[in-house]
N, C-alpha and C positions, 0 to 999 in steps of 0.2 A: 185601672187599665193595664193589660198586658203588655209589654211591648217586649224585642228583643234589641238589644244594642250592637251594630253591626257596625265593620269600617272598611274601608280599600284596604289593600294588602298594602299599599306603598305611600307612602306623603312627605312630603319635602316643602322646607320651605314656610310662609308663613299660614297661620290657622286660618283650615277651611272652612268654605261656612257651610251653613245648615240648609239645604231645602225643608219649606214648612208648609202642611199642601191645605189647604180650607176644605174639610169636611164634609156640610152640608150644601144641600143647592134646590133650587127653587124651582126643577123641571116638570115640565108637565106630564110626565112620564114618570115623576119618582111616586112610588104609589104611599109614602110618607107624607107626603103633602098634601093628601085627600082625608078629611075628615072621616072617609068609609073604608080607608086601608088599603085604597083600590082605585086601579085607573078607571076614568069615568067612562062606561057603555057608551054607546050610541044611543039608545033610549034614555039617560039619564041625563037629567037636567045639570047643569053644569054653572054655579055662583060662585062667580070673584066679586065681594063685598065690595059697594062701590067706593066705600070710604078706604079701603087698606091701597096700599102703594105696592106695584107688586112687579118683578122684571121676572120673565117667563120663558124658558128657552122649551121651544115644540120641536124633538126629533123627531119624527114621525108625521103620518098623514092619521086623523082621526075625522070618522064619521060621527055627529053630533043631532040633535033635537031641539036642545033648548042650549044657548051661554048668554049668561049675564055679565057682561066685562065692567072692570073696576073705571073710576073715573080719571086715576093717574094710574098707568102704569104700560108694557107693553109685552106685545109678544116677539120673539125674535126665533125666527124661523128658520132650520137646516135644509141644507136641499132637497127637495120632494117631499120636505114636512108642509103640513097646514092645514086646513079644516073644510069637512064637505059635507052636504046635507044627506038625513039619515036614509041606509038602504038594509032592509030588514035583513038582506044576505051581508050584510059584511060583521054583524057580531052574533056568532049565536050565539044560544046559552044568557043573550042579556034580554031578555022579556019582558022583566018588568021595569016601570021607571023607575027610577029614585031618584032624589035631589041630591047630588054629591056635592060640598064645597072646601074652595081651597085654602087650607089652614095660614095663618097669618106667620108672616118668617120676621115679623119686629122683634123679636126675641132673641136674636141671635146678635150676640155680642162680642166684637174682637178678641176681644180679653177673655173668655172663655177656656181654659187651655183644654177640657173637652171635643171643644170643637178643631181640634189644628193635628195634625202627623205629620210626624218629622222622619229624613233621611240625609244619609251623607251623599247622597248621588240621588241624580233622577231613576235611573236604572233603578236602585236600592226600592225608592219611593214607587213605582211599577212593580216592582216583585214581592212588594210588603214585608223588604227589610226595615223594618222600624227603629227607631231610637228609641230607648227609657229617657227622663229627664228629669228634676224637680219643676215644679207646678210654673212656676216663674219663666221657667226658659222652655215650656214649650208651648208657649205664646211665641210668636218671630220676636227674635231678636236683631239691635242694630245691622248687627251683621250679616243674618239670615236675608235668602232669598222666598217670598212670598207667593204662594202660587194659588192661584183661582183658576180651576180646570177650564180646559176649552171644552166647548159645544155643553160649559153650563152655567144657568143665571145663579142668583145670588142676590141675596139682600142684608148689607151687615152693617150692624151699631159702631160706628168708630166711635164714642164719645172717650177719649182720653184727658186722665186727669193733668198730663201735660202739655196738652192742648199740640204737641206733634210726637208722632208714630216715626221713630228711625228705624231705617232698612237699607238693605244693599239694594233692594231691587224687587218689582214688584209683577206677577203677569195677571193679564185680564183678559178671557177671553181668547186665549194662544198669543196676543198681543206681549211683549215686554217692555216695560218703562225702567231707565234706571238714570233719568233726569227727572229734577224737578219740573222743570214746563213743561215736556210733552205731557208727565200725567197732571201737571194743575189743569192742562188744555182739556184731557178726557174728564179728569172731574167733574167740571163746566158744562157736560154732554148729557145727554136727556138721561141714556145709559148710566152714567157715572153716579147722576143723581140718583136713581133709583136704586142702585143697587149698594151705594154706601150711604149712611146718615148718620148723623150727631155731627160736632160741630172740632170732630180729632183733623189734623192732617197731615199729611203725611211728608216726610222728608228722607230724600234714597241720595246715596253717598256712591253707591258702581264699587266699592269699593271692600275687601277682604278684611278682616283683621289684620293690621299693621305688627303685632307682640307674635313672639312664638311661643311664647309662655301662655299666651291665650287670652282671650277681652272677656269682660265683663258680659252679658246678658243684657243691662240698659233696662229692666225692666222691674226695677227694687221700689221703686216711685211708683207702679201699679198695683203692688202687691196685695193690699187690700181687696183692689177690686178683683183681682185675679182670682182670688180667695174667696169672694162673694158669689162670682160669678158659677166656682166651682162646687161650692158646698146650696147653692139653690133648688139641685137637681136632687138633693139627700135633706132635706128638711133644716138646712143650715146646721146640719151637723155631720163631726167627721165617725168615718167607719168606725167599728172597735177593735181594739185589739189585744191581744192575750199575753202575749208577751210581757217580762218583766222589765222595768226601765226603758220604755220606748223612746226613740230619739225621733228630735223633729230637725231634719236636715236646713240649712240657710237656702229661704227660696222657693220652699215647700209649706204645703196649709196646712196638713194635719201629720202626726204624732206615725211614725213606722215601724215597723219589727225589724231587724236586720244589722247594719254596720256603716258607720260612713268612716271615713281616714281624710285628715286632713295632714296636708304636704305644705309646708313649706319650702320654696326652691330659688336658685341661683340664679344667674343671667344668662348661663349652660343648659337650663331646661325647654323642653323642647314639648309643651303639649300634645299635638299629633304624634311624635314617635313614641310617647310616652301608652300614649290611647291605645295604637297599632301594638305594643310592647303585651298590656296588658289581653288586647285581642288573642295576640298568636299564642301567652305563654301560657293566659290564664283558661279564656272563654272558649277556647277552643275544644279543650278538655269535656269528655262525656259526664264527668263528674259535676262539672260547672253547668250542663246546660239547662238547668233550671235555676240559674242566676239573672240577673238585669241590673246592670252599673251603669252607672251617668258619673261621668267626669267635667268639671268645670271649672273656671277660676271663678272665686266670689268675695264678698266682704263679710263679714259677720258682725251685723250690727248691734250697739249696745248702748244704752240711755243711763246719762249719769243724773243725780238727780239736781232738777232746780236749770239741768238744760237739754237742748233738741237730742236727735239724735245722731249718733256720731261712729263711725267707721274705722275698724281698725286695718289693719294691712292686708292688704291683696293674700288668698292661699288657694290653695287646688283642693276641692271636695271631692270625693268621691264618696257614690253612694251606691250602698250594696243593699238591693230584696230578694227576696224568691218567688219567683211566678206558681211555685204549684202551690208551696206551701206560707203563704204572707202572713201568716196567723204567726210562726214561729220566727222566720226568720233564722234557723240552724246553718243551713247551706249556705247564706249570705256571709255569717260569721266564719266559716270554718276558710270560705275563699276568703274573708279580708286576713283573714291570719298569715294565707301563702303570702298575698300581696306584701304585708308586713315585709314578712323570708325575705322576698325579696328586696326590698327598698332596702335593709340591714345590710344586704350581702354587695349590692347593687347599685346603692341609690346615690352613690357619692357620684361615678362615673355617667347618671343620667341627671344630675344638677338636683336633684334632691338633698336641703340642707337636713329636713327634717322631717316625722312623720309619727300622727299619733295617732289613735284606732278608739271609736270606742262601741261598744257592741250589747242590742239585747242580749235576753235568755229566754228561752223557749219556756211555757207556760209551765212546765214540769221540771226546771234545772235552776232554779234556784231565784231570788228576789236581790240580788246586787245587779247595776250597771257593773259593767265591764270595762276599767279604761286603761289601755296598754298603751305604753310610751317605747316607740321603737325607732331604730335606727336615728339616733342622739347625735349627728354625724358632726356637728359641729361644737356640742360639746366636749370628744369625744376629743376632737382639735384640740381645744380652748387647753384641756387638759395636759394633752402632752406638750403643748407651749409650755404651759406652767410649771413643770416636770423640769422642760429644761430651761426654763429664767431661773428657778430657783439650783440648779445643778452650777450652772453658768457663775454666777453671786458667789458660791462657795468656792468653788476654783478661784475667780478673782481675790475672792478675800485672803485664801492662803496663800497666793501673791503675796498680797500686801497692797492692792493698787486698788482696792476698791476703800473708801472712805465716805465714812457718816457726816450729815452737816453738822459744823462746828457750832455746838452749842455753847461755847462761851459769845458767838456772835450775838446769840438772841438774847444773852444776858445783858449783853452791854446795850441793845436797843430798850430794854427794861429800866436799866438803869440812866440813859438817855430822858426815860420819860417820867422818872421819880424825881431827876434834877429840876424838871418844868416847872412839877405841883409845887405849892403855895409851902413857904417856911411858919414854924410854927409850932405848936401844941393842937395835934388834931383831935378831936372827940373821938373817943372808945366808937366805932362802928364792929364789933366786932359784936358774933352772933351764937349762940349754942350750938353745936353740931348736936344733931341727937341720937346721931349712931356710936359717938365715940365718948361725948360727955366731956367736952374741952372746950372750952368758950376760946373760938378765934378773937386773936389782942396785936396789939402793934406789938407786944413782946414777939408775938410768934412770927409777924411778918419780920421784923430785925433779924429773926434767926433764917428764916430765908433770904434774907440780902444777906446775911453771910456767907450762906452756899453759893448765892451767886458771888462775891467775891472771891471766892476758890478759886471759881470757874476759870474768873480773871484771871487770878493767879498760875493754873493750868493754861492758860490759852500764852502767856509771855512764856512758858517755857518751852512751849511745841506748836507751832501754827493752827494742827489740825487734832481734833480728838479722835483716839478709835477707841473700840470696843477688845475687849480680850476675848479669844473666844477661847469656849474648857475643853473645846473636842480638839486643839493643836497645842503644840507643846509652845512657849512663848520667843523661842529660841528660832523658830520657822520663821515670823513677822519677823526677825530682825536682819537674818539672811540675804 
């Protein structure tokens, strides 16, 4: 699926959510719902199978001959729509009869991310500015606002493996819910039943993502299904693709051509401006506009063996394809390279600790993954701290004021615990070394308790041991 990824010029504040609009609809007027491709003539017999369960929204007034209505389901009527007996002037061109019938909508599955389009605005979502996404999150997300068009039905599989659906907010019908009771109250309604099933339900929060860093998706516990639900319509297999070392992004069902960058970031980053950052400096560009990036925070999960599965720390994905050319993924890689540029030059003052890249190759450029490590921003620290602890060390020492611990103390705790052991003639425990060819003896330990007696002897003449250092002349320390 094509999409392009679009955002407001401005955002402040914490992470906005996502409009996510439901696809398909059940109208009696959508000529996809007719087993003949085609809204039903007036001479055409008209079957709703009495066994299917069906909610029907009629925009219009239609003249009819024959309809067979189901034994549960209804029709829900617009103003001046509704049904009138046949008058040979009202359809030409339909002459002869046919039996037309209306395809069964139990097939349609929440979790479907096929079925769902996304925007950062309603405007957006009306002008068919789209978002890209990985498979996982364009399913609604906790945070996402859910929408099911007005003046149309609908019939959809909620069965969730975790038995409840989180959402900020859900509309039905131009109607919006974003409490629990008023929608468990519509649930409960002839409508509500008909037009959702399985045994999912739902729970809305009214509420934005709380992190500016950004929320999770909430939707890592479906992903199977999400994945089942997507690859059903392709023979439960994924596309192909030509590219070398294809990456399969966290989130996503099948294997892509392109680039993802994963960030790690501070308590200073800011997802939205970051989004908007990449918007104006990158996507804006003629050069880029056969790109599509999804940005998100995720987990990247990983299975040790002999237990479940287990989650490592929160990072930002980003994912790059190319809409014209997805077989190569070229374009995708050469803009995650600027992105790079930029995070290196840039990414400290936008709370980016860290960022690493990793990128196909186009069917014709060679057979390595590509993995660049850039902008090290924290190592980069790590390192000039160490630079000067160790600069810091030498100055003191040429002082004189930095000192080693006294190792005649650990002698004496040595010797403390040789006093304890048993007097006596101990048995030879001593062993071959067989790197050196000298069988360890209490001869040899005796001669280490006399080093340690040195020690002793060194520790009553001077409280503290130093070291001599050969880079200062010895006359410095005494100064």
């Amino acid at each position: 699926m094509t999409l392009e990824w679009l955002l407001p010029a401005v955002k402040t504040g914490a992470s906005n959510a996502v409009y996510k609009r439901w696809i398909p609809n059940t109208n009696f007027e959508n000529s996809s719902n007719w087993d003949q491709g085609r809204v039903p003539c007036a001479t055409d017999a008209i079957l709703f199978e009495s066994s299917k369960v069906v909610s029907v929204f009629v925009q219009s007034s239609h003249a009819l001959t024959d309809m067979f209505i189901p034994l549960n389901g209804e029709f829900i009527l617009a103003p001046g729509a509704g049904f009138a007996a046949f008058d040979s002037r009202s359809n030409p061109g339909c002459d002869t009869a046919t039996k037309v019938t209306f395809t069964s909508a139990e097939n349609y599955q929440w979790y479907d991310p096929t079925l769902w389009e996304a925007a950062t605005s309603l405007d957006n979502l009306e002008q068919g500015k789209l978002m890209f996404s990985v498979d996982e999150e364009r399913v609604p997300c906790q945070y996402d606002d859910a929408i099911f068009q007005p003046e149309t039905s609908f019939r959809v599989n909620i069965e969730s493996p975790e038995q409840m659906i989180q959402l900020k907010s859900i509309s039905i019908m131009g109607q919006k819910f974003t409490s629990d009771s008023t929608l468990a109250e519509y649930m409960q309604s002839l409508s509500g039943k008909l037009q959702f099933h399985g045994q999912g339900r739902f729970q809305l929060s009214n509420s934005r993502c709380p992190d500016k860093s950004g929320c999770q998706c909430g939707n890592a516990a479906s992903h199977d299904r999400i994945c089942t639900a997507l690859l059903q319509k392709t023979g439960n297999r994924c596309p192909t693709v030509v590219c070398k070392g294809p990456l399969k992004p966290v989130g996503h069902c099948c294997e892509i051509c392109g680039a993802t960058i994963s960030l790690e970031y501070s308590s200073g980053f800011d997802i939205e401006l970051y989004r908007d950052r990449i918007l104006h400096t990158f996507l804006s560009l003629p050069k880029n506009a056969g790109v599509q990036v999804a940005i998100s925070k995720v987990h990247k999960p990983h299975t040790s063996p002999g237990m479940g599965p287990r989650s490592s720390a929160p990072f930002i994905q980003i994912v790059l394809m190319d809409k014209t050319e997805p077989q190569t993924g070229t374009s995708a890689e050469q803009l995650a390279k600027d992105i790079m540029k930029d995070v290196a030059e840039h990414g400290a003052s936008l709370g980016i600790v860290t960022a690493s890249m990793q990128a196909t190759t186009g069917s014709n450029q060679g057979t390595q993954r590509a993995t660049l490590v850039g902008a090290t921003i924290a190592a980069t620290a790590a390192g000039l701290f160490l630079v000067l602890l160790l600069l810091g060390i030498v100055l003191l020492r040429r002082k004189g004021t930095l000192r080693p611990f006294p190792l005649a103390y650990l002698a004496s705790l040595w010797n403390q615990k040789r006093d304890l052991e048993p007097s006596g003639d101990l048995p030879d425990k001593g062993f071959d070394n067989p790197i050196f060819d000298t069988p360890s003896s209490p001869e040899a330990l005796a001669d280490m308790y006399c080093v340690e007696g040195k020690l002793e002897e060194m520790e009553s003449k001077q409280s503290q041991l130093y070291y001599m250092n050969p880079l200062y002349d010895e006359t410095e320390l005494s100064a």
